[in-house]
N, C-alpha and C positions, 0 to 999 in steps of 0.2 A: 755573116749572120743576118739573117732576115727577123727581124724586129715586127713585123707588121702584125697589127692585132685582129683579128676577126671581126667583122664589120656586125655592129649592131644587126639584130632581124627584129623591125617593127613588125609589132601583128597588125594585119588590117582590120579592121572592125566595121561592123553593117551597121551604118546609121537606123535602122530599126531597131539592133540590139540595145541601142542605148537606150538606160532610161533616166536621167537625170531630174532632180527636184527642185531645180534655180528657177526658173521660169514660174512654176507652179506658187511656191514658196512665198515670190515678189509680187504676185497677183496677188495673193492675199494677204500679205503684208500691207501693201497698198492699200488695199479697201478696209483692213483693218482700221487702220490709220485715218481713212476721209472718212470712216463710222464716226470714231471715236470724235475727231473735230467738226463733224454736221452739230454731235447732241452737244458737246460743251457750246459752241454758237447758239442754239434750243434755249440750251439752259439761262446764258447770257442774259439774252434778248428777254424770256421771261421775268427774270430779276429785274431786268432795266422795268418793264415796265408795271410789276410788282410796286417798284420803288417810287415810280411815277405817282402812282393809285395812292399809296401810302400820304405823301405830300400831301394831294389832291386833298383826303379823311382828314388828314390833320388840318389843316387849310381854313376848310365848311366845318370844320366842329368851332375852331376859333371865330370865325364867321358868326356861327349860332349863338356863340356864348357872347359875342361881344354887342347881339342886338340883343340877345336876355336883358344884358345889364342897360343897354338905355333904355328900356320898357321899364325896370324897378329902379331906374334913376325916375324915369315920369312918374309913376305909382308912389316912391315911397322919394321925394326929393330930399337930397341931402340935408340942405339949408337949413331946412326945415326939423331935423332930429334936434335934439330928443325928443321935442315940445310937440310932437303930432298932435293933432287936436281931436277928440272923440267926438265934437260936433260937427264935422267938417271930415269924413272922412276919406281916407284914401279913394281914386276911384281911376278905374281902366280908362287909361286913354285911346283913340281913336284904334279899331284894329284892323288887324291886316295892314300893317303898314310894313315899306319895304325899305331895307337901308342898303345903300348900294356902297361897297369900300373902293378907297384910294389909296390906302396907305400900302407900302410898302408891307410885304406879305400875305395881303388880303385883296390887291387890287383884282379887280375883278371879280370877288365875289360878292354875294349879295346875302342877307339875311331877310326872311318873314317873319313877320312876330304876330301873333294872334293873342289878344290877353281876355277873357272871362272869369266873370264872377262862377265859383262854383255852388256855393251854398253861405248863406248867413245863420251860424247861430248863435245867440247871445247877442247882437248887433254887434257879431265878428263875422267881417267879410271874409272868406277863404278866395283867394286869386290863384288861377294857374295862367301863367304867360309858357307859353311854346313859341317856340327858334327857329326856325329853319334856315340850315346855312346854307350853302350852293356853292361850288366852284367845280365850273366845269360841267362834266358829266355826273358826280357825285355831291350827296346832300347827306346832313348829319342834322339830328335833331336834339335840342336842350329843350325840357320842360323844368319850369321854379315852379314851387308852389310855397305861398307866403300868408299872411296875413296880419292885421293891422289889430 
């Protein structure tokens, strides 16, 4: 008894026939995929230096406010509270003056202080002293307005 099985019949097939979608598919899988990580890098990058800028504002406004306060340290001297004297009074010191930091946080920025009498009534002097902080490329401004 012959046992033998009939031999397989492959069909031949015309590689034109074929259409297959693997190739196709991985192309744009791919480029999918280097879209999506070009914009998350985009995104990054603008954060980072979003965050940069942020520092910088915070920085110059500290900057501003900390030559505010030695401008109405000159104008209104500590020492001297309570007992200000109404003959003798408060008066702008020297303006346009620039204070340049060293301290840890502030180093390298600078502040401008401009102080002006704005009006006296009553022989009350009204003072506005204006700030300008600076670090770096950006600048924050404090105005006080006070009087004696």
């Amino acid at each position: 008894m012959n046992t033998k099985r009939p031999a397989k019949v492959v069909p031949v097939v015309n590689v034109k026939q074929q259409r297959g979608i693997g190739l196709p598919a991985a192309i744009f899988v791919i480029t999918l995929l280097v879209s999506i990580s070009v914009a998350i890098n985009l995104l990054l990058s603008q954060n980072a230096n979003t965050f940069q800028e942020e520092i910088q504002l915070t920085r110059a406004f500290y900057a501003a406010e900390a030559g505010a306060g030695f401008t109405m340290n000159a104008v209104f001297p500590p020492e001297e509270f309570p007992s200000y004297s109404v003959t003798a009074p408060a008066a702008c010191p020297v303006t346009g003056k620039t204070y340049t930091f060293t301290a840890d946080g502030l180093s390298g920025c600078t502040a401008t202080v401009t102080c002006t009498v704005d009006a006296t009534v009553d022989d009350v002097e009204f003072f506005t002293i204006q700030s300008v902080g600076a670090c770096g490329d950006v600048q924050r401004t404090v105005q006080v307005r006070s009087s004696f």
